[in-house]
DSSP file (Angstrom, degrees, kcal/mol; ACC not computed):
  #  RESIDUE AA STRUCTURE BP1 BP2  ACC     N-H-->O    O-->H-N    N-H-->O    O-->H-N    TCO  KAPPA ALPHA  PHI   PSI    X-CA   Y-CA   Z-CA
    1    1 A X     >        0   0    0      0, 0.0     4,-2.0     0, 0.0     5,-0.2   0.000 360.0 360.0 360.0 -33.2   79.6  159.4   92.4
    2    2 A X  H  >  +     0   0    0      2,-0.2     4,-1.8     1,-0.2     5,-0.1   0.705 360.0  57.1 -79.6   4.4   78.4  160.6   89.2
    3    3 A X  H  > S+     0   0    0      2,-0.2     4,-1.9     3,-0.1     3,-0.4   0.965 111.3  46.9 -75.5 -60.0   80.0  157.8   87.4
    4    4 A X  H >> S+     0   0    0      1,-0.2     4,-1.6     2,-0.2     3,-0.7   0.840 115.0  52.2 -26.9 -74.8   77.5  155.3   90.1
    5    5 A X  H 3< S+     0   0    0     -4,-2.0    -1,-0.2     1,-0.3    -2,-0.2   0.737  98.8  55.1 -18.4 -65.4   74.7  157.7   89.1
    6    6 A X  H 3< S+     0   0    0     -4,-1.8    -1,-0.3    -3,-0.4    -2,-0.2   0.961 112.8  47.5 -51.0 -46.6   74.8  157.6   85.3
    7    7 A X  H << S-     0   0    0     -4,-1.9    -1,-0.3    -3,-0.7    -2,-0.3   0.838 118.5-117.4 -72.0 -31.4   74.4  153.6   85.8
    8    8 A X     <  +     0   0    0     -4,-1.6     2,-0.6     1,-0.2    -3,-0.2   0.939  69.2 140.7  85.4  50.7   71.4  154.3   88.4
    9    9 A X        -     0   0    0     -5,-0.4    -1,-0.2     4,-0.0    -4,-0.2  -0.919  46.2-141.6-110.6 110.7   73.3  152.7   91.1
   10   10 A X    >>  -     0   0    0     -2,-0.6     4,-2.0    -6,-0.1     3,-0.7  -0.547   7.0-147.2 -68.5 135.0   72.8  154.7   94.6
   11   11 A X  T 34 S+     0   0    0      1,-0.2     4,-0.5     2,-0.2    -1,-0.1   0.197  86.4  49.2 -89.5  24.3   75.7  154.9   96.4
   12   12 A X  T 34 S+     0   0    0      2,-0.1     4,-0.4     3,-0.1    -1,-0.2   0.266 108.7  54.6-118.7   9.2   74.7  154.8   99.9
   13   13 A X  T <> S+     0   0    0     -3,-0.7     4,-1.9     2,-0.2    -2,-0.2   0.599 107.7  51.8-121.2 -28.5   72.7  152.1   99.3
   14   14 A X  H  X S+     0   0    0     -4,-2.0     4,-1.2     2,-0.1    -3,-0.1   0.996 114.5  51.1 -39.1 -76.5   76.1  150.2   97.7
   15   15 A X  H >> S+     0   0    0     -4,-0.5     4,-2.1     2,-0.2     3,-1.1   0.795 104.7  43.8   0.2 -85.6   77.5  151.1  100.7
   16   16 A X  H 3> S+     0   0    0     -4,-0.4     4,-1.9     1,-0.3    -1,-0.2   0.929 114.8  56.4 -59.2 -66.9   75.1  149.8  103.1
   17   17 A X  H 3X S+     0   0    0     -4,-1.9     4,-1.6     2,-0.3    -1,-0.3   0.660 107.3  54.4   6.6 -51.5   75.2  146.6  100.7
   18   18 A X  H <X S+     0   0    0     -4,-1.2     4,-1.8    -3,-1.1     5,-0.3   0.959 111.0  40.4 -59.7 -73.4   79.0  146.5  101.3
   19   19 A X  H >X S+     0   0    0     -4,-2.1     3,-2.4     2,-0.2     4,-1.6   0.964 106.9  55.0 -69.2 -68.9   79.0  146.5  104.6
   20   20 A X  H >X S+     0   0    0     -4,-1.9     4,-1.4     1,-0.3     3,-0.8   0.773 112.5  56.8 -40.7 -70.3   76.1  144.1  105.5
   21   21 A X  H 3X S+     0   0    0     -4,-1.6     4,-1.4     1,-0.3    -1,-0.3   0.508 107.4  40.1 -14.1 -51.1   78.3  141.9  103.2
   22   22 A X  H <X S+     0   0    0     -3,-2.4     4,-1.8    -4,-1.8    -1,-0.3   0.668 114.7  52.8 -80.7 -32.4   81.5  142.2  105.2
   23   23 A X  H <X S+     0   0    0     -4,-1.6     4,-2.1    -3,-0.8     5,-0.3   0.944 116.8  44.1 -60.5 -39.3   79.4  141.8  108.7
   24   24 A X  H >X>S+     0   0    0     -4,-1.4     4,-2.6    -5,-0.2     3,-0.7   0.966 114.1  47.0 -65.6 -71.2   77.7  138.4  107.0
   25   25 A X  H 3X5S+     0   0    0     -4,-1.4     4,-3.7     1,-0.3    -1,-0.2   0.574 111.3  51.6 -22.5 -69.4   81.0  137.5  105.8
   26   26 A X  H 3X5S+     0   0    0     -4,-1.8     4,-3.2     1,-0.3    -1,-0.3   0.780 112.8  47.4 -35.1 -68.5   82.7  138.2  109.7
   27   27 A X  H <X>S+     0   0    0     -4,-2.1     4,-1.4    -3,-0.7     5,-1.1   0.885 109.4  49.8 -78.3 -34.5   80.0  136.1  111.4
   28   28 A X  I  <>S+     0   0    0     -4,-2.6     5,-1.7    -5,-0.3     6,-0.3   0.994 114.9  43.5 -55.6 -43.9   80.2  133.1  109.2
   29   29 A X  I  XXS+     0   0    0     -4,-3.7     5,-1.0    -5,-0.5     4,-0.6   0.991 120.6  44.7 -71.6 -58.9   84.0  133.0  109.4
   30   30 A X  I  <5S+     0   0    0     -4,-3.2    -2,-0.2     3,-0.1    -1,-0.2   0.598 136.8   2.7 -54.3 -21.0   83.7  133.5  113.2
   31   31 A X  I  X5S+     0   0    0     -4,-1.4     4,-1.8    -5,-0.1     3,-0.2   0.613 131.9  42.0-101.6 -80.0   80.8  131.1  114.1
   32   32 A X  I  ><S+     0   0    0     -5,-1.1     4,-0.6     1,-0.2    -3,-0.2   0.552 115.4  42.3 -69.1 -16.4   79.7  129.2  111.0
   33   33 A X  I  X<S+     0   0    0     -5,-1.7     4,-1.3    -4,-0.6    -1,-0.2   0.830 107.5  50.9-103.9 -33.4   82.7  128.3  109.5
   34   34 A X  H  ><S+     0   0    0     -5,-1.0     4,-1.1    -6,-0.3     3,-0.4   0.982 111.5  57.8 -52.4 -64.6   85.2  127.2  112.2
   35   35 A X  H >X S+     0   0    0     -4,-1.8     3,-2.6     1,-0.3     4,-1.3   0.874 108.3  44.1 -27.6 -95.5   82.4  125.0  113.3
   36   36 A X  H 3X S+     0   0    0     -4,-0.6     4,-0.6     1,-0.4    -1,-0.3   0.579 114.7  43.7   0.1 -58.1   82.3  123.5  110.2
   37   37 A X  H 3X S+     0   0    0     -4,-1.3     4,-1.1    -3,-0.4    -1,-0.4   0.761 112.5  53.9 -88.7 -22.8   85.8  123.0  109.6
   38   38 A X  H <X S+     0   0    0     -3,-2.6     4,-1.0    -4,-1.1    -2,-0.3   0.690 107.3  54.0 -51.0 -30.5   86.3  121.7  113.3
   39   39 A X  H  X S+     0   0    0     -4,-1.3     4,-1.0     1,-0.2    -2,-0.2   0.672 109.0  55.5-100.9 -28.3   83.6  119.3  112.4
   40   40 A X  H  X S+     0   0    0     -4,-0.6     4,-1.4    -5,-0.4     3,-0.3   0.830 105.8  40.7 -44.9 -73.3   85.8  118.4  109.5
   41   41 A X  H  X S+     0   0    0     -4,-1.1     4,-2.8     2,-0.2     5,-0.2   0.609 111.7  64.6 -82.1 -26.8   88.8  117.6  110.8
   42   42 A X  H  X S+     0   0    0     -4,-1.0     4,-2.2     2,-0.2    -1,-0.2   0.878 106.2  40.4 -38.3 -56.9   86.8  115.7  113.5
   43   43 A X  H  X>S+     0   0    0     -4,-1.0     4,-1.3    -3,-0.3     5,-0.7   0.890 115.8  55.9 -86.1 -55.5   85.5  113.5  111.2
   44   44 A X  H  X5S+     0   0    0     -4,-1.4     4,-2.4     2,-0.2     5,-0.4   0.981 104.7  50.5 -20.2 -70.8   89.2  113.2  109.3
   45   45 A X  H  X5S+     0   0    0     -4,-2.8     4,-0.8     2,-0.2     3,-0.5   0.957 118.6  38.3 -52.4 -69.2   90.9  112.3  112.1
   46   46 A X  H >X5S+     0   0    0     -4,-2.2     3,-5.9     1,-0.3     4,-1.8   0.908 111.6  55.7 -49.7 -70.2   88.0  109.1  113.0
   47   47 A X  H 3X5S+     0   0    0     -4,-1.3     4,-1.5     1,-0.4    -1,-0.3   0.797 117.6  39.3 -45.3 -25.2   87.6  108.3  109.4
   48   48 A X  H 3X<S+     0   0    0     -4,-2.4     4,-0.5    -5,-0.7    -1,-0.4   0.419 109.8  55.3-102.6   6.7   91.8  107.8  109.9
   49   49 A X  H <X S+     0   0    0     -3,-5.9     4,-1.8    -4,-0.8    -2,-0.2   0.737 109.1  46.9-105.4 -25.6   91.7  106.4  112.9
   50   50 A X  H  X S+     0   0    0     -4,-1.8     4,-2.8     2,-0.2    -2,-0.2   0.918 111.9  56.1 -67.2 -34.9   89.0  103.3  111.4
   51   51 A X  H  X S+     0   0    0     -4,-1.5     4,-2.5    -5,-0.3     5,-0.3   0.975 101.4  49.0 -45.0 -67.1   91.3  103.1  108.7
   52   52 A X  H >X S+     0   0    0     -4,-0.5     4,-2.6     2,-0.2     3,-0.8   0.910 118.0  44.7 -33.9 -61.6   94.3  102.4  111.0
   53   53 A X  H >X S+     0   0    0     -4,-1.8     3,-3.0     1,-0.3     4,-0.7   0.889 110.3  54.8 -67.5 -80.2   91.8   99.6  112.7
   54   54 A X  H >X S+     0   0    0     -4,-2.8     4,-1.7     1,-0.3     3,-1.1   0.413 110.3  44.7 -13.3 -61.4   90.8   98.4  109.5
   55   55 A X  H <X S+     0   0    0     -4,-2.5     4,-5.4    -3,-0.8    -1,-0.3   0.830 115.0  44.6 -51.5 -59.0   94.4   97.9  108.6
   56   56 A X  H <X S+     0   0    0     -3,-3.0     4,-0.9    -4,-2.6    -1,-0.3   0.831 113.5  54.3 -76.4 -19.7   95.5   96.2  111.9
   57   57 A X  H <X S+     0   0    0     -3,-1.1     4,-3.6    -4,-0.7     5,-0.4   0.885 110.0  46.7 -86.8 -26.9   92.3   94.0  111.8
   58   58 A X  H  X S+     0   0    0     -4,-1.7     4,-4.0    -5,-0.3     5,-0.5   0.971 114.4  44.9 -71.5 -38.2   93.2   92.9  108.3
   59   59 A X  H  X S+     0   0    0     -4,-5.4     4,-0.8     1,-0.2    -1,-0.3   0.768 112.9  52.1 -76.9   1.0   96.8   92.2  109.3
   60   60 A X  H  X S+     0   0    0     -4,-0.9     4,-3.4    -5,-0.2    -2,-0.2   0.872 115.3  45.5 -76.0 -43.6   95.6   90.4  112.5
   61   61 A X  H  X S+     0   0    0     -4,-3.6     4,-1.2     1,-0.2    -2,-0.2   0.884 109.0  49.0 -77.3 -39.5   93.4   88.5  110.2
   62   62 A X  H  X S+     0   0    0     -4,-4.0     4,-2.5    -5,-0.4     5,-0.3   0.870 115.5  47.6 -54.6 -46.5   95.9   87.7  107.5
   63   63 A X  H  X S+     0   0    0     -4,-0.8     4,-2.1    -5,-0.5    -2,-0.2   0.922 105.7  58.5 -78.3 -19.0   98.3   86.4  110.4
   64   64 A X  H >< S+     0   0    0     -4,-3.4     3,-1.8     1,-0.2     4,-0.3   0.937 112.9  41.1 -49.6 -98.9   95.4   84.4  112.0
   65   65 A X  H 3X S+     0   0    0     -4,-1.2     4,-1.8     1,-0.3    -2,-0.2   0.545 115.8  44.5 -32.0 -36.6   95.3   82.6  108.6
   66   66 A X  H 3X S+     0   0    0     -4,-2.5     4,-3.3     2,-0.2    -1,-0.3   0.919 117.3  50.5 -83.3 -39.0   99.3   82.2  107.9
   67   67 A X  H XX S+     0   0    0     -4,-2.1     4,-1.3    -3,-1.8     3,-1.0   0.940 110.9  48.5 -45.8 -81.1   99.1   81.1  111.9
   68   68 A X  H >> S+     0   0    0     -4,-0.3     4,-1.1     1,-0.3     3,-1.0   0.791 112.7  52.0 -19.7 -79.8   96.0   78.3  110.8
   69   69 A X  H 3X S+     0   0    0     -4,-1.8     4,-0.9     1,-0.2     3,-0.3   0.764 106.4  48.5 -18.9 -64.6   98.2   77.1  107.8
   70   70 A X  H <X S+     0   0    0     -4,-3.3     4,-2.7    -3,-1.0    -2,-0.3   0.720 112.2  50.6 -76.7 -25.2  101.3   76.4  109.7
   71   71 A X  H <X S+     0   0    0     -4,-1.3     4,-0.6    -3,-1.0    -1,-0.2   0.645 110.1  47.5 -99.2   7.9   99.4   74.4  112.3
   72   72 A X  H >X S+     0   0    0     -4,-1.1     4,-1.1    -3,-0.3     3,-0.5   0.961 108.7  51.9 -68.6 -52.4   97.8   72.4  110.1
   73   73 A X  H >X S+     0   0    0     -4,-0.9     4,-1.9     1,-0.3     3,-0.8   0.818 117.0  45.4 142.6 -90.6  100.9   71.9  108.5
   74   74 A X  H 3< S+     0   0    0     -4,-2.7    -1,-0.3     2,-0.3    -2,-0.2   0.685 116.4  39.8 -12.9 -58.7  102.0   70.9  112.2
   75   75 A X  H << S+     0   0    0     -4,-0.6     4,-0.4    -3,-0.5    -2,-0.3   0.711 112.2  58.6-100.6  -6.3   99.4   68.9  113.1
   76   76 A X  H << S+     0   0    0     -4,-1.1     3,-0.4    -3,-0.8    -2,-0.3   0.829 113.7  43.1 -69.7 -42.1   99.3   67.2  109.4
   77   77 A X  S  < S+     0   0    0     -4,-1.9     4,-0.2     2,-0.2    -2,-0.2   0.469 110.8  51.8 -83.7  -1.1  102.8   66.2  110.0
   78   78 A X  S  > S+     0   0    0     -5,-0.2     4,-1.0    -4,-0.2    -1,-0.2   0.755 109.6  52.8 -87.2 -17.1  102.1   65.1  113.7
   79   79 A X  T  4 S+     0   0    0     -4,-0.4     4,-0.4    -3,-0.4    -2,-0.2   0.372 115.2  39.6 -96.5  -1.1   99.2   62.9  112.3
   80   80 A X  T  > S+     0   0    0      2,-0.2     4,-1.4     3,-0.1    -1,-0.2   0.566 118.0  52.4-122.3 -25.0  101.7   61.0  109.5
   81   81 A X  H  > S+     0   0    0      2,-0.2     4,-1.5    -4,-0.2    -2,-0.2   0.805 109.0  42.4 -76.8 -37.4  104.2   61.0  112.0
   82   82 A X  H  X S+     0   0    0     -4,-1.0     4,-1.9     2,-0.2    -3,-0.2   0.710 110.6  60.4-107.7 -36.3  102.0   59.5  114.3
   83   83 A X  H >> S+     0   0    0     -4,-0.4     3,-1.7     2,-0.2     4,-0.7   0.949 110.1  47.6 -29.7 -98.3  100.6   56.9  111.2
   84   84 A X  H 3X S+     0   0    0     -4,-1.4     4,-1.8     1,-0.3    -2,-0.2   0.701 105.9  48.4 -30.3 -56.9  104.0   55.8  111.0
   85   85 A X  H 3X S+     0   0    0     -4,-1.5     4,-1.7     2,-0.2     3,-0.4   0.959 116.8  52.9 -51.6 -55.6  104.7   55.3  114.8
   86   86 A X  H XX S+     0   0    0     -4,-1.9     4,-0.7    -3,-1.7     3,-0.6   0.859 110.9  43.4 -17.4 -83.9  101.2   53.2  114.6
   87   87 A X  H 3X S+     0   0    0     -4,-0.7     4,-2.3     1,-0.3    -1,-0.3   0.534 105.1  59.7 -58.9 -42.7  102.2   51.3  112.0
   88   88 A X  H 3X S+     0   0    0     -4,-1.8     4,-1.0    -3,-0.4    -1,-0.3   0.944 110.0  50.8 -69.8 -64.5  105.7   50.6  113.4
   89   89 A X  H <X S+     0   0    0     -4,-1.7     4,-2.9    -3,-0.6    -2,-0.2   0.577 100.1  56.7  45.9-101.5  103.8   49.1  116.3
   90   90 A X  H  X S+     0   0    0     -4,-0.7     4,-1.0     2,-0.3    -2,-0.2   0.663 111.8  45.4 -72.6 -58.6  101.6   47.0  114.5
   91   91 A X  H  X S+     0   0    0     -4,-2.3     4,-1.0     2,-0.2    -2,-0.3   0.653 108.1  53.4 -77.8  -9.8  104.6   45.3  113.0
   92   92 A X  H  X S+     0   0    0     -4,-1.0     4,-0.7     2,-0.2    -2,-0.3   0.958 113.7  44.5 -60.8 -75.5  106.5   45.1  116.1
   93   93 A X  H  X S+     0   0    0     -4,-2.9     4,-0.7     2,-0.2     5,-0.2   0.802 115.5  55.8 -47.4 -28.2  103.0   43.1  117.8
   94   94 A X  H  X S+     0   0    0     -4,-1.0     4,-2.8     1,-0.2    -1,-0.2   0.995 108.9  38.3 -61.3 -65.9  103.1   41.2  114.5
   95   95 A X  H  < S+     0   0    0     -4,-1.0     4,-0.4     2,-0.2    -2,-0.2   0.427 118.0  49.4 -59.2 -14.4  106.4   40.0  114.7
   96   96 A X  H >< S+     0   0    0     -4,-0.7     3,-3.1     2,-0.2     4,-0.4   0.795 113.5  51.9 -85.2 -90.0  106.2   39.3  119.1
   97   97 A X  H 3X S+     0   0    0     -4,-0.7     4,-2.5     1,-0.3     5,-0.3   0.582 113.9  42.0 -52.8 -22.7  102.8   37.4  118.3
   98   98 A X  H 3X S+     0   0    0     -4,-2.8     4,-1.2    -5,-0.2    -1,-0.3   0.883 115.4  46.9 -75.0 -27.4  104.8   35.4  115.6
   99   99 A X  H X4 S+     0   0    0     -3,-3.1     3,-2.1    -4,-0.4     4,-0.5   0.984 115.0  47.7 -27.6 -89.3  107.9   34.9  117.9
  100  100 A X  H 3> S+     0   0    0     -4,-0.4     4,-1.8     1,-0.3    -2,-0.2   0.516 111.0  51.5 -76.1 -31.3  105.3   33.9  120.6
  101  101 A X  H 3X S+     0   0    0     -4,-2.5     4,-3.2    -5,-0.3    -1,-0.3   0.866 115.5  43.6 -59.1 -38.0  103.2   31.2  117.8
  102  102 A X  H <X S+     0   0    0     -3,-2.1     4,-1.0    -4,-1.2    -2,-0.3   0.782 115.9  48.7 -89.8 -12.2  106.7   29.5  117.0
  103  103 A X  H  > S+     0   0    0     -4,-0.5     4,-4.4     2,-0.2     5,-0.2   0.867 115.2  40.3 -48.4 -55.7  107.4   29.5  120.5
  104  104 A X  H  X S+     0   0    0     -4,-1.8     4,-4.9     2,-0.3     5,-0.3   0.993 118.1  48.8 -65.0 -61.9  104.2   28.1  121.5
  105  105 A X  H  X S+     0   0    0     -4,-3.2     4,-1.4     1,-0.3    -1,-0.2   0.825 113.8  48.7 -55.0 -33.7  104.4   25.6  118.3
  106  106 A X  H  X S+     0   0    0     -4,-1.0     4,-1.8    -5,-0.3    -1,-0.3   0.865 112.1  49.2 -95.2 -21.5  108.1   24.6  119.3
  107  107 A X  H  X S+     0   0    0     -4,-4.4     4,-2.7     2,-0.1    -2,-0.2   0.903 112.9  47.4 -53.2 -29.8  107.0   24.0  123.1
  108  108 A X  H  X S+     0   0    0     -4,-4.9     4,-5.1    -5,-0.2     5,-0.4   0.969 108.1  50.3 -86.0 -24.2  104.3   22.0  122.0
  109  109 A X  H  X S+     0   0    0     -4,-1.4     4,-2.5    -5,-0.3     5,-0.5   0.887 112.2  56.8 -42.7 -53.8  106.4   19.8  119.5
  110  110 A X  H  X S+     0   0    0     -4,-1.8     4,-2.2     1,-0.2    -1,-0.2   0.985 109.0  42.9 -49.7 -45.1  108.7   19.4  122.6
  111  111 A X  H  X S+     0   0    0     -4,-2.7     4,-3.3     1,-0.3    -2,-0.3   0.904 109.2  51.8 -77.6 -38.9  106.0   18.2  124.5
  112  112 A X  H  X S+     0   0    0     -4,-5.1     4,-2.3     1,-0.2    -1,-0.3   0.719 117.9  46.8 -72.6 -10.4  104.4   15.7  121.9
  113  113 A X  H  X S+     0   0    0     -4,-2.5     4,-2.1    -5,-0.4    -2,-0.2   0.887 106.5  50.9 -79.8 -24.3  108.0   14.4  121.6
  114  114 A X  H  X S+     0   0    0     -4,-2.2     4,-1.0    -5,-0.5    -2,-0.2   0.963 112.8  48.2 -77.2 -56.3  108.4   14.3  125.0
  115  115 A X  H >< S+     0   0    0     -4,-3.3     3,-0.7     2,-0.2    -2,-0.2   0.875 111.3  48.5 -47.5 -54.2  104.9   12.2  124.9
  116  116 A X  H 3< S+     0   0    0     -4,-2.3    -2,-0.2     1,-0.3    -1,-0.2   0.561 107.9  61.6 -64.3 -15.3  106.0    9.6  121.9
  117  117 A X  H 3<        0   0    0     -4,-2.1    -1,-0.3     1,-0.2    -2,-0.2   0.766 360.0 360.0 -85.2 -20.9  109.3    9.2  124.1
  118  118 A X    <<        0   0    0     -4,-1.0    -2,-0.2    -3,-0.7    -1,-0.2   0.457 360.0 360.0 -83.0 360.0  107.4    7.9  126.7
């Protein structure tokens, strides 16, 4: 005590100092600090739980686009496919309606012979 003394530090008033110290301390960890660290983990846990959505929206959205690709893809190769069929068609009706002109042109040939023979 006399050591305190020489320095002109009271020691009941350390003391008292001490303790009001450890009482703060006691109710901060028992109230203020639990809160606080509940409030923490709270916000941890959501902040990891947007992530996760983040994550799944991005791979939803990345498989939307690989999805989008392949049925262009799909429906570019139903549309060339479907050209082609067109096309196929088109020379089919070409080739009846030429049939059906040399048909026509050898009926009527019959018929103007068929006219100069009588």
């Amino acid at each position: 005590m006399l050591l305190f003394s020489s320095f002109g530090i009271d020691f009941k008033l350390l003391l008292a100092q001490i303790v009001n110290f450890l009482i703060l301390l006691f109710i901060l960890n028992r109230y203020v600090y639990t809160l606080v660290l509940d409030k923490i983990e709270a916000d941890e846990k959501e902040l990891n739980k947007l992530k996760a959505e983040k994550q799944k929206f991005e791979e939803m959205k990345l498989k939307m686009v690989r999805t989008e690709k392949k049925n262009n893809k799909v429906l570019q190769n139903k549309i060339i496919e479907a050209e082609k069929i067109a096309e196929q068609i088109k020379k089919q009706a070409q080739q009846e309606a030429e049939l059906e002109k040399k048909q026509v042109i050898t009926q009527i040939k019959v018929r103007l012979n068929r006219i100069k023979n009588d």
